[in-house]
C-alpha positions as CSV (number, residue, x, y, z in Angstrom):
1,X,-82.0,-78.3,-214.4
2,X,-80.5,-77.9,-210.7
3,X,-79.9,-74.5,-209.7
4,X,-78.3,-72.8,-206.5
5,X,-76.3,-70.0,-205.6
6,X,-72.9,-71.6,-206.0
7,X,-73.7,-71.2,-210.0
8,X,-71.8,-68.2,-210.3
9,X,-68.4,-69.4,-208.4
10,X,-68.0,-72.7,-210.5
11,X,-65.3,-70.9,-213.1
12,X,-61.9,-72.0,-213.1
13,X,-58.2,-69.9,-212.9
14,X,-57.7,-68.4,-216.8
15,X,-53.6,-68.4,-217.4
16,X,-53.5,-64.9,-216.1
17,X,-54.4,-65.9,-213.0
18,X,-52.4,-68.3,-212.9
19,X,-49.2,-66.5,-213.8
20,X,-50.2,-63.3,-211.4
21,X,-50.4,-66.1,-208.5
22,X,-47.3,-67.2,-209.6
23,X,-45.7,-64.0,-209.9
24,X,-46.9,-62.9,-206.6
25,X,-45.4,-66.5,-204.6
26,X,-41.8,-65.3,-206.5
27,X,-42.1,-62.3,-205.2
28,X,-42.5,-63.1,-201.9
29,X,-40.2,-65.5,-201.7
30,X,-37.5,-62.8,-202.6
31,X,-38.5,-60.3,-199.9
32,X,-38.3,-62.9,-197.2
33,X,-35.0,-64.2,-198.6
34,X,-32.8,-61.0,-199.8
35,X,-29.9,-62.6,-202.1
36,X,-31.9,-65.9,-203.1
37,X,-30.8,-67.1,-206.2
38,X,-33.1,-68.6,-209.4
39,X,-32.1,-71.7,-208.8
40,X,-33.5,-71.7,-204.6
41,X,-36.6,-70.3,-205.9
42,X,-37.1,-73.1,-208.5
43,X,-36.6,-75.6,-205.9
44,X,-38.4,-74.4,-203.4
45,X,-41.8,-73.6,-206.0
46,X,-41.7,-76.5,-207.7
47,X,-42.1,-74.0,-210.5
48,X,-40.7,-74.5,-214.1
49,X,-36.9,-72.5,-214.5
50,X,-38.4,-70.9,-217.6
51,X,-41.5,-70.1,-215.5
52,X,-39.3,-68.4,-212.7
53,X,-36.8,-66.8,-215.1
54,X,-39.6,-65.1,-216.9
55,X,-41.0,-63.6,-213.7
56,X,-38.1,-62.4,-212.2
57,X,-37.2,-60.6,-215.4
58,X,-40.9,-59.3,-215.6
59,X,-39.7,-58.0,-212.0
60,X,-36.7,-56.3,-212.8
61,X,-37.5,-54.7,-215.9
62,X,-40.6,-52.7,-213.5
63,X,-38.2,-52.4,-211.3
64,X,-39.4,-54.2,-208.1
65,X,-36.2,-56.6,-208.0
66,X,-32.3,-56.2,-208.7
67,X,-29.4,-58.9,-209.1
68,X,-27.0,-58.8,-205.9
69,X,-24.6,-61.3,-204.8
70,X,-26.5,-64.5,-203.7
71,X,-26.7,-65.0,-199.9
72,X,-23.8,-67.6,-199.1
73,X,-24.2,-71.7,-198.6
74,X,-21.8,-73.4,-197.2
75,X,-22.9,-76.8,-199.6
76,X,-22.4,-74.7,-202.5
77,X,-18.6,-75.2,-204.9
78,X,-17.8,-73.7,-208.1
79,X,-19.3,-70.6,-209.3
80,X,-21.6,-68.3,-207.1
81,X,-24.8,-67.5,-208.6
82,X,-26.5,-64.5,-209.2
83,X,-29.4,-63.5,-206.4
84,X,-31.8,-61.5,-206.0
85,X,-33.4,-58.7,-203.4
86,X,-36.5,-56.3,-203.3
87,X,-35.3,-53.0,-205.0
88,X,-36.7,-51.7,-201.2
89,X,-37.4,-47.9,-202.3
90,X,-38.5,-48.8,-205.8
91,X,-41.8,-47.2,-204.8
92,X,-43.6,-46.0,-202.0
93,X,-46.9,-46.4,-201.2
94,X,-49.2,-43.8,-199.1
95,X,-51.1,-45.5,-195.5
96,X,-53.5,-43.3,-194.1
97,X,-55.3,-44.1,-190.8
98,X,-58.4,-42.8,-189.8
99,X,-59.9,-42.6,-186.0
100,X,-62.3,-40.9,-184.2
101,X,-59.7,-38.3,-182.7
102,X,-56.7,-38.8,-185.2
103,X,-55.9,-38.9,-188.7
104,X,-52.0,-39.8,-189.5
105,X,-50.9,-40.1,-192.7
106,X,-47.6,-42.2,-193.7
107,X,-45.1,-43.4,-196.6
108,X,-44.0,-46.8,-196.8
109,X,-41.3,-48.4,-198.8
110,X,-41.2,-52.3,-200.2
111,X,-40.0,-53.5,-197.3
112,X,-42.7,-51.6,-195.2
113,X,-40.3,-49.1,-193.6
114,X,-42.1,-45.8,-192.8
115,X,-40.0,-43.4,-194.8
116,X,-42.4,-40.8,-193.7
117,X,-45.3,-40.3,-191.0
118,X,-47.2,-37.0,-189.7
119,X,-50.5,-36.8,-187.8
120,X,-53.5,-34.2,-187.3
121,X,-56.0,-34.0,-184.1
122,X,-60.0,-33.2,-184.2
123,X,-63.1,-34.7,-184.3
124,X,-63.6,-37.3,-187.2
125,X,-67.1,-38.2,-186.7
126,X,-67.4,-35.8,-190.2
127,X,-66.8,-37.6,-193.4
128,X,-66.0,-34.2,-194.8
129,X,-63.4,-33.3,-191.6
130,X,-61.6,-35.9,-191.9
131,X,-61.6,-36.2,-196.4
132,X,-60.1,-32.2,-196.2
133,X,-57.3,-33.4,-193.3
134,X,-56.5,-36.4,-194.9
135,X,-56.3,-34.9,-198.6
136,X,-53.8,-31.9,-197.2
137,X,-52.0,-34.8,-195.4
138,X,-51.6,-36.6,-198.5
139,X,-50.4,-33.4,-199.8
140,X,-47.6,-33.0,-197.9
141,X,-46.4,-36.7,-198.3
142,X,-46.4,-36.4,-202.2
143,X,-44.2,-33.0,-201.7
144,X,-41.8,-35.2,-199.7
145,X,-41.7,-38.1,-202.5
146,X,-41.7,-35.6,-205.1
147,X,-38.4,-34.1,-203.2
148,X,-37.0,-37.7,-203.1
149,X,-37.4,-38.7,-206.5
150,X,-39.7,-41.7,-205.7
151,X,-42.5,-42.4,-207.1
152,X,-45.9,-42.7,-205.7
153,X,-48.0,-46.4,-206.2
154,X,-51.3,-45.7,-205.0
155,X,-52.4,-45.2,-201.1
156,X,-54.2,-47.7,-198.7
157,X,-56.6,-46.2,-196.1
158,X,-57.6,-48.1,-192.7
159,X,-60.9,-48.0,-191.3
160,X,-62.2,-49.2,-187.9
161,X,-65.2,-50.8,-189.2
162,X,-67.3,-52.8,-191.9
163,X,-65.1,-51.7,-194.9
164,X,-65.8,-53.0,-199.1
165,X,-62.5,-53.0,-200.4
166,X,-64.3,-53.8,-203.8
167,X,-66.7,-51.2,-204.1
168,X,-64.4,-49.2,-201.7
169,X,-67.6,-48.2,-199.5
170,X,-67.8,-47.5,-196.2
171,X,-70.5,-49.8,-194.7
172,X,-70.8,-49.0,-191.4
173,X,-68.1,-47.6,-188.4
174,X,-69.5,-47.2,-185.3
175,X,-65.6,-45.2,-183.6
176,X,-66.5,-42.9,-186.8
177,X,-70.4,-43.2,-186.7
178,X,-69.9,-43.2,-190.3
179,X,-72.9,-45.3,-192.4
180,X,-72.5,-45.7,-196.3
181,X,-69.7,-43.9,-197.5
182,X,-68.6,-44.3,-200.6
183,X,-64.8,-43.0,-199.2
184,X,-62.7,-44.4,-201.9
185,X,-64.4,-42.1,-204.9
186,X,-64.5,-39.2,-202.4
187,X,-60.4,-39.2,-202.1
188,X,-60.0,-40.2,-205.2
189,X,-61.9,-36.7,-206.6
190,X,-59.5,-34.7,-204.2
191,X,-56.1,-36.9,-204.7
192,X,-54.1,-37.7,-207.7
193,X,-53.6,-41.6,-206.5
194,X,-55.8,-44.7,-206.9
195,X,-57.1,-45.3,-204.0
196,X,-57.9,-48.8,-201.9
197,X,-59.6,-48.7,-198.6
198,X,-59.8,-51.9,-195.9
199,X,-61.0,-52.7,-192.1
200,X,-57.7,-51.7,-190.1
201,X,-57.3,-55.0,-188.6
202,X,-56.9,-56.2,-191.9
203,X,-54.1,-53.9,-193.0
204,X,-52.3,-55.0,-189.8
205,X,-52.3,-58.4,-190.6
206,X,-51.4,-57.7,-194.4
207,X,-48.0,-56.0,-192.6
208,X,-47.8,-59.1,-190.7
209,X,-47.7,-61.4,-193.3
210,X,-46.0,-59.2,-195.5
211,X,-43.3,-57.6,-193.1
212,X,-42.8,-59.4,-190.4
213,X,-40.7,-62.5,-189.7
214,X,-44.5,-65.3,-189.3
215,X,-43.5,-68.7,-189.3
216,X,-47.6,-69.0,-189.7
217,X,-49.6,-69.2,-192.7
218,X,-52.9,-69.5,-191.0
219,X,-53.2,-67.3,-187.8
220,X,-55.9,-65.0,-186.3
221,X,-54.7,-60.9,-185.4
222,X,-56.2,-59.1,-183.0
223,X,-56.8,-55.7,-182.5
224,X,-57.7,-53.9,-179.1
225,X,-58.5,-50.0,-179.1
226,X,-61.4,-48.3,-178.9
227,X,-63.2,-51.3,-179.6
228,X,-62.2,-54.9,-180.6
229,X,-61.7,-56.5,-183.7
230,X,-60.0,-59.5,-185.7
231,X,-58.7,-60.8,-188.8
232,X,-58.2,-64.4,-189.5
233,X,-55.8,-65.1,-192.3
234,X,-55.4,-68.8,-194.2
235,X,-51.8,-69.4,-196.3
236,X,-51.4,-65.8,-196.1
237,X,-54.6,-65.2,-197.4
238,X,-57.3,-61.9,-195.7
239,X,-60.6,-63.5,-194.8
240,X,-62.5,-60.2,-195.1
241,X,-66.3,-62.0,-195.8
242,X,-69.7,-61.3,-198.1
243,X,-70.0,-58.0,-196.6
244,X,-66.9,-56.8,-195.1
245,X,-68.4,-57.5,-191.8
246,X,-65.1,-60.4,-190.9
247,X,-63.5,-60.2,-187.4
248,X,-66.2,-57.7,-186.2
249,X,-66.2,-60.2,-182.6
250,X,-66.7,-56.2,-180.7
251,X,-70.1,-56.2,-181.6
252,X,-70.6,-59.8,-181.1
253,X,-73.7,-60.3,-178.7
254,X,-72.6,-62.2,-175.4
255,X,-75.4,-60.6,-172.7
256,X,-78.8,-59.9,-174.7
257,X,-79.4,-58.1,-171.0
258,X,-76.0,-56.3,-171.0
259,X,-75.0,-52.8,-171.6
260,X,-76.1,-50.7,-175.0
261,X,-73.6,-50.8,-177.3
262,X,-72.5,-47.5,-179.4
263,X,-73.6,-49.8,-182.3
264,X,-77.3,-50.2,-181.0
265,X,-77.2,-53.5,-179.8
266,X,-77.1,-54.3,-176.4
267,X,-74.6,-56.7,-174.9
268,X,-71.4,-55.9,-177.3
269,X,-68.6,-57.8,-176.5
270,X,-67.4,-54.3,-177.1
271,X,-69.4,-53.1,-173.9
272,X,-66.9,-55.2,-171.8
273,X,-63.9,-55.4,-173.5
274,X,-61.9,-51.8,-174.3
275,X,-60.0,-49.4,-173.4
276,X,-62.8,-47.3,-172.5
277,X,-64.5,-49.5,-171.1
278,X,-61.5,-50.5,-168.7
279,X,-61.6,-46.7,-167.3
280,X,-65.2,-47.1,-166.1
281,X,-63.8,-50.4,-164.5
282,X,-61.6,-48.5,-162.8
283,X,-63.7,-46.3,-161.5
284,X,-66.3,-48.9,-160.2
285,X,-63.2,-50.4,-158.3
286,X,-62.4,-46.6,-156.8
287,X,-65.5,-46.6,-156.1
288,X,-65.3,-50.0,-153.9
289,X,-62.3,-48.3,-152.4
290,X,-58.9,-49.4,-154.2
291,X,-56.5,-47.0,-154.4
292,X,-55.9,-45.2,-158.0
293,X,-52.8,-42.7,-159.0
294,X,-55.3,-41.3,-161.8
295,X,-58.1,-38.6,-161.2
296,X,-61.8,-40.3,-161.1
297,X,-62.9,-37.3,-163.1
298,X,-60.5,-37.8,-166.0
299,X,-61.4,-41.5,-166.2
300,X,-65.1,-40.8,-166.7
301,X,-64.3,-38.3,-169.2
302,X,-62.3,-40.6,-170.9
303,X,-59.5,-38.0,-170.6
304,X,-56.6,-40.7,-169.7
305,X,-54.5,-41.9,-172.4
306,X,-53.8,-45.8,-173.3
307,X,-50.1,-44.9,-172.4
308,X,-50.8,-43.6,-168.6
309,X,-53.4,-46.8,-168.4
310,X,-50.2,-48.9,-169.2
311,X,-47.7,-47.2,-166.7
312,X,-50.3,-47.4,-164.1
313,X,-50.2,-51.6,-164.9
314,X,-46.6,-51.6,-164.5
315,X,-46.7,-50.2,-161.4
316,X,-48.9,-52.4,-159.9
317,X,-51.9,-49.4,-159.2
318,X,-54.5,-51.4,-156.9
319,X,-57.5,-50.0,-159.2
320,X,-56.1,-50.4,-162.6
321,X,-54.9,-53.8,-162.0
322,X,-58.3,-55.1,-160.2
323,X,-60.2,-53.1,-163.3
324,X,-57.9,-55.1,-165.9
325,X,-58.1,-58.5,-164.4
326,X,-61.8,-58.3,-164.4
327,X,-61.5,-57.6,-167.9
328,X,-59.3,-60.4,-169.0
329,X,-61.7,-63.0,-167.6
330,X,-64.0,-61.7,-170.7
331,X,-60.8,-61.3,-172.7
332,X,-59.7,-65.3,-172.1
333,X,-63.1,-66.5,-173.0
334,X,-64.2,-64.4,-176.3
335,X,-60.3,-65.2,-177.6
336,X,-60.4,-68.8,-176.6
337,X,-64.4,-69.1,-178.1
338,X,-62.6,-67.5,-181.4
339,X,-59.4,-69.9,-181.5
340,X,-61.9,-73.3,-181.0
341,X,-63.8,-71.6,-184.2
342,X,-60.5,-70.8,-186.3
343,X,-57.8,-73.2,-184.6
344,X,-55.2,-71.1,-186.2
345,X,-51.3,-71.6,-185.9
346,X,-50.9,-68.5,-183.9
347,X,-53.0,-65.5,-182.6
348,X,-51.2,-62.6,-182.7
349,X,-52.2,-59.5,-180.1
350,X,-51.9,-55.7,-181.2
351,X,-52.3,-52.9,-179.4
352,X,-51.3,-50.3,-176.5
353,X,-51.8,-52.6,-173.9
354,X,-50.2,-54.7,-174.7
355,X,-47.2,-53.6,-176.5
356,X,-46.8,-50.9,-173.5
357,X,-47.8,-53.1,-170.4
358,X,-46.3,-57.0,-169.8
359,X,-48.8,-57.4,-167.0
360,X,-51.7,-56.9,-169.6
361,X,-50.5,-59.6,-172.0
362,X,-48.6,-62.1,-169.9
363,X,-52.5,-61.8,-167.7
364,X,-54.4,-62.5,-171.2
365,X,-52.4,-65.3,-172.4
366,X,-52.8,-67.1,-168.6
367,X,-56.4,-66.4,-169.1
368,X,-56.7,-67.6,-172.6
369,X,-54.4,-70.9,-172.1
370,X,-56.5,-71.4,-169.1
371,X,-59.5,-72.9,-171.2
372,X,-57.3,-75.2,-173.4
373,X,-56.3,-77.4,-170.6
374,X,-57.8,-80.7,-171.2
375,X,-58.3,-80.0,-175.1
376,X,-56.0,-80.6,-178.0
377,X,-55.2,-77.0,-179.2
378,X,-52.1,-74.9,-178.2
379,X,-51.5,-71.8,-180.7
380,X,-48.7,-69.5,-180.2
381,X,-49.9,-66.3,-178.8
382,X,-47.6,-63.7,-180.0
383,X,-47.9,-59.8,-179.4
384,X,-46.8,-57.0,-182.0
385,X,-44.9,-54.4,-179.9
386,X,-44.7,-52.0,-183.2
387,X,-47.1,-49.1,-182.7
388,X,-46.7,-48.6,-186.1
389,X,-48.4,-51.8,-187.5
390,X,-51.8,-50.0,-187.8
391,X,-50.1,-47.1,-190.3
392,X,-48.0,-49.5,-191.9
393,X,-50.9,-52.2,-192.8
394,X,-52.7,-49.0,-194.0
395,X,-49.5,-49.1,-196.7
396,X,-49.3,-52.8,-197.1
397,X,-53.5,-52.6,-198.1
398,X,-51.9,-50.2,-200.8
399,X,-48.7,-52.4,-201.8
400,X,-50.8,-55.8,-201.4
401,X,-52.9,-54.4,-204.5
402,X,-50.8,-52.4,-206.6
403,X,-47.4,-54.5,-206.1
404,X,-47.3,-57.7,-204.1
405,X,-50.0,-59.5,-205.7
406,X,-52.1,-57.4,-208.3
407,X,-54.4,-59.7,-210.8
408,X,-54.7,-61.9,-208.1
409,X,-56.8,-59.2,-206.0
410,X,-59.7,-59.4,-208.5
């Protein structure tokens, strides 16, 4: 008898499956059309009315949806039907975000509006540092729900790093220098909530999909901070991998010869492509002679922020813009090798640089459109300006779980 390691994935979708899947599709059809009546969502699932009419009642008796008036069509006569919108503070769900330098800790409605948001500085590179900040964090954000009346679904916590959602393990985080930390059963000890923790990129592109208006189902987000990282996302679906190891293109190898790598490894696509490594750029070029308005000494500390980097962009300082269009040569070619593999609708771009300086992107997308000249693939490239997205995808891992689409998680 044939044997191979596909065995264990050949079971089909039980009937609870089936319904959570089709639960989840109704739902989000409602919060992307506020006032849609039964009837739209019938024709637009193909789903039975008795199908639809049972979910939409599920929703509303939890909560999660109310009867409004249905959102107007001109083709419609007679009498108007009853519609239907997300119940937008039924819940809230707690986003935490943790970095090398910053913990922040937010509240996030249905609709993934930040109800609430507050933020602690230190060093992070302690598991047990940043578990006591983030737990008296938490605190405070379950004082202010408490205060409000709303209840609290569960929390979502962002990683930068190789992140089990399942076994809600830590793998490896080379910002945090963290290796094997079971984080999920540690917060859950300290905090009365059910905890879910995910790569950061990922969250972000669960508040994409979930919050923004995406005319894509299939579309690759990027992430560029300390590091690099993506997430590539099919019909609205996370592509996280065996291992949680997905989108980790920072610590990619493209020069075996190249720099060491904070990981180990030499060569990261890391070591040429972030924000700290665009400060040593800039000081190589100071060092060539082009003018900077920002202290050499800062720079090799490390000591300028993202937002100063920006402004420098946008006024057109000789050493930051040499330092950044060296960079973007890298940038062009990693991004366009990773659209050829995906060949997604879109690539969206997230970050400071981004969303803060027009030079940086508009540079990016020239250098990235550059190698699809004489080939057949043209995405959108897109860039989130929200420097929110990170907290509130630390939310949506949360209300992706517990809410959105539940039994279809497991």
């Amino acid at each position: 008898m044939l044997k191979n390691a596909l065995d264990k994935n050949f079971s089909g979708d039980n009937i609870i499956l089936v319904r959570a899947r089709n639960r989840a599709t109704v739902f989000e059809i409602i919060l992307r059309n506020p006032g849609i009546c039964r009837r739209d969502i019938v024709a637009r699932t193909g789903l039975a009315a008795g199908a639809v009419t049972d979910i939409t009642r599920e929703l509303i008796n939890e909560g999660f949806v109310n009867e409004t008036d249905s959102a107007p069509r001109e083709s419609r006569v007679g009498r108007q039907p009853i519609g239907l919108a997300v119940e937008e503070n039924a819940v809230w769900a707690v986003g935490a975000l943790i970095d090398r330098k910053t913990v922040t800790v937010g509240l996030c409605n249905l609709l993934g509006q930040l109800v609430f948001s507050k933020e602690a500085h230190g060093d992070f590179s302690s598991v047990e540092n940043a578990q006591q900040t983030l737990t008296n964090l938490v605190k405070e954000a379950l004082d202010y729900a408490s205060s409000a009346n709303t209840t609290v679904i569960g929390m979502g916590v962002s990683i930068p790093g190789m992140v089990m959602r399942d076994s809600g393990a830590v793998r490896y985080s080379a910002i945090l220098d963290w290796q094997d930390v079971m984080l999920a059963k540690r917060l859950e000890a300290e905090i009365p909530l059910s905890v879910v923790i995910d790569n950061d990129v990922r969250g972000m592109a669960l508040a994409q999909h979930w919050f923004r208006e995406q005319p894509h189902a299939d579309f690759l987000m990027v992430y560029l901070g300390q590091g690099i990282a993506c997430c590539p996302v099919q019909n609205g679906r996370i592509w996280a991998g065996s291992s949680g190891a997905a989108g980790q293109i920072g610590h990619t190898i493209i020069d075996p010869n190249g720099p060491e790598c904070v990981c180990g490894n030499k060569g990261c696509f890391e070591t040429v492509i972030s924000v700290d490594r665009l400060m040593e750029m800039m000081v190589e070029e100071m060092e060539q002679g082009a003018v900077c308005s920002a202290s050499k000494e800062q720079l090799r500390k490390k000591e300028i922020s993202t937002e100063i980097i920006c402004a420098l962009l946008e006024e057109g300082d000789e050493a930051a813009r040499n330092a950044f269009r060296r960079m973007s040569k890298y940038f062009g070619i990693g991004l366009s090798n990773l659209i050829k593999t995906y060949d997604p609708q879109a690539l969206i771009l997230a970050g400071d640089l981004f969303s803060r300086s027009k030079f940086a992107a508009d540079l990016v997308k020239r250098e990235m459109y550059s190698y699809f000249l004489h080939q057949q693939i043209s995405p959108d490239i897109l860039i989130d300006n929200d420097p929110y997205t990170r907290l509130i995808g630390s939310a949506a891992i949360a209300l992706d779980y517990f809410v959105y689409r539940p039994a279809s998680n497991t």
